[in-house]
C-alpha positions as CSV (number, residue, x, y, z in Angstrom):
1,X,16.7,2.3,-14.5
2,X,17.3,2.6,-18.5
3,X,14.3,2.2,-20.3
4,X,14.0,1.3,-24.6
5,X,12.3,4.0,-26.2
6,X,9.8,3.4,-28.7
7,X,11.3,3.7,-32.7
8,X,9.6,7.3,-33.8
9,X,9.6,8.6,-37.1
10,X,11.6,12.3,-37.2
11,X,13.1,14.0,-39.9
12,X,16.4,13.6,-40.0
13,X,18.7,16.8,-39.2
14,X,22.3,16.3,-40.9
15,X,23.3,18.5,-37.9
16,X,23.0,19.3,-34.2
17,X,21.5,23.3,-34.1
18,X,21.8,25.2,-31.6
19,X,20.2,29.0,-31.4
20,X,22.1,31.5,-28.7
21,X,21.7,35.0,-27.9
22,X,24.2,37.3,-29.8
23,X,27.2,38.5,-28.3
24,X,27.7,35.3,-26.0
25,X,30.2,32.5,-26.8
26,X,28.1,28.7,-26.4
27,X,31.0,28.0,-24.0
28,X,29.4,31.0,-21.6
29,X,26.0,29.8,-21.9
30,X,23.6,26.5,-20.7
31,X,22.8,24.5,-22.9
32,X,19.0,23.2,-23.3
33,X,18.8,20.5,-24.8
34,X,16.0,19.8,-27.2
35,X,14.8,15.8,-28.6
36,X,14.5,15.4,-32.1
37,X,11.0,13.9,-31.5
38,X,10.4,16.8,-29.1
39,X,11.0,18.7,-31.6
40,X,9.7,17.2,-34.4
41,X,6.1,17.2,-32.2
42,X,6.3,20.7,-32.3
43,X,6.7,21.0,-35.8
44,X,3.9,18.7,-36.7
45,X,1.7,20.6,-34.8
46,X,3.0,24.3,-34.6
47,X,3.9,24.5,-38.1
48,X,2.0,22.6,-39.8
49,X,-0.9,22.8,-37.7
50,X,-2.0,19.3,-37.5
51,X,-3.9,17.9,-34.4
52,X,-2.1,15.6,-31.7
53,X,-3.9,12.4,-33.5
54,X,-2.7,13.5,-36.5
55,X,1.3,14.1,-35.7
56,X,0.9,10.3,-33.6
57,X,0.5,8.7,-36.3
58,X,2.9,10.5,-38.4
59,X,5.3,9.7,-36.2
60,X,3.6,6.5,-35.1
61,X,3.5,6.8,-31.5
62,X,0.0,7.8,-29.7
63,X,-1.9,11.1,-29.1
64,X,-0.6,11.2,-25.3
65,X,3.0,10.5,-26.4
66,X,3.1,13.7,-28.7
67,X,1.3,16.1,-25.9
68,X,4.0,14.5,-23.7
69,X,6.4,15.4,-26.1
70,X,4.9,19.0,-26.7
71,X,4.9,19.9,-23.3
72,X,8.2,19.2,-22.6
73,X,9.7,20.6,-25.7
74,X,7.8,24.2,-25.5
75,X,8.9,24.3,-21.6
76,X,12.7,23.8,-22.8
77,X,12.2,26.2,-25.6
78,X,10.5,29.0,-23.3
79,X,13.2,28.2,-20.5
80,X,16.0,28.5,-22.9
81,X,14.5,32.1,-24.5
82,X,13.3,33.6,-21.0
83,X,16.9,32.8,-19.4
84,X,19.1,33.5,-22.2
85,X,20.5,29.9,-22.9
86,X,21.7,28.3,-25.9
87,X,18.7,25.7,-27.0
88,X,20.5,22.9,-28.8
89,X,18.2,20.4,-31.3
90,X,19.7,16.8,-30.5
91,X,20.5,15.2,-34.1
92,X,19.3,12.1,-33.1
93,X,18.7,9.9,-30.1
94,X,18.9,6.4,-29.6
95,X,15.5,5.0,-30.4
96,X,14.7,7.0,-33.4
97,X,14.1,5.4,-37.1
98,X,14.1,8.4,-39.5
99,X,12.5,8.6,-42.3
């Protein structure tokens, strides 16, 4: 079942990234996968240290959405670092508006 996501404001990345461990080829690696709003949640709140209420509203979806979103994206950031994949930031997905 495909579900609509709700729009979300992210900054906008030009770009997909993607971080790997040196000396591998990305073609040798998994990839995880990151969500723009995954990580834009993460930096909201890791970087610039403002509380869950705070980052919903900047990105105008509610305080459960973003520790939704946290949890996921720290879990694919530590499984990506503790198992040696490449972690790739998604440029966009569907239901994003950026600002």
């Amino acid at each position: 079942m495909r579900f609509c996501r709700k729009k979300r404001n992210c900054r906008e990345l030009d770009r997909n990234i993607i971080y790997k461990p040196v000396g591998y080829r990305t073609c040798e690696l998994e990839v995880v996968e990151i969500e723009l709003d995954e990580f834009e949640a993460i930096r909201l709140c890791d970087i610039e240290n403002k509380s869950q209420i705070e980052a919903g509203e900047s990105m105008h979806v509610s305080r459960t959405t973003i520790q939704r979103l946290l949890e996921s994206g720290r879990r694919k950031i530590a499984q990506g670092l503790l198992n040696a994949n490449a972690i790739k930031i998604k440029k966009c997905n569907g239901g994003l508006e950026n600002e």
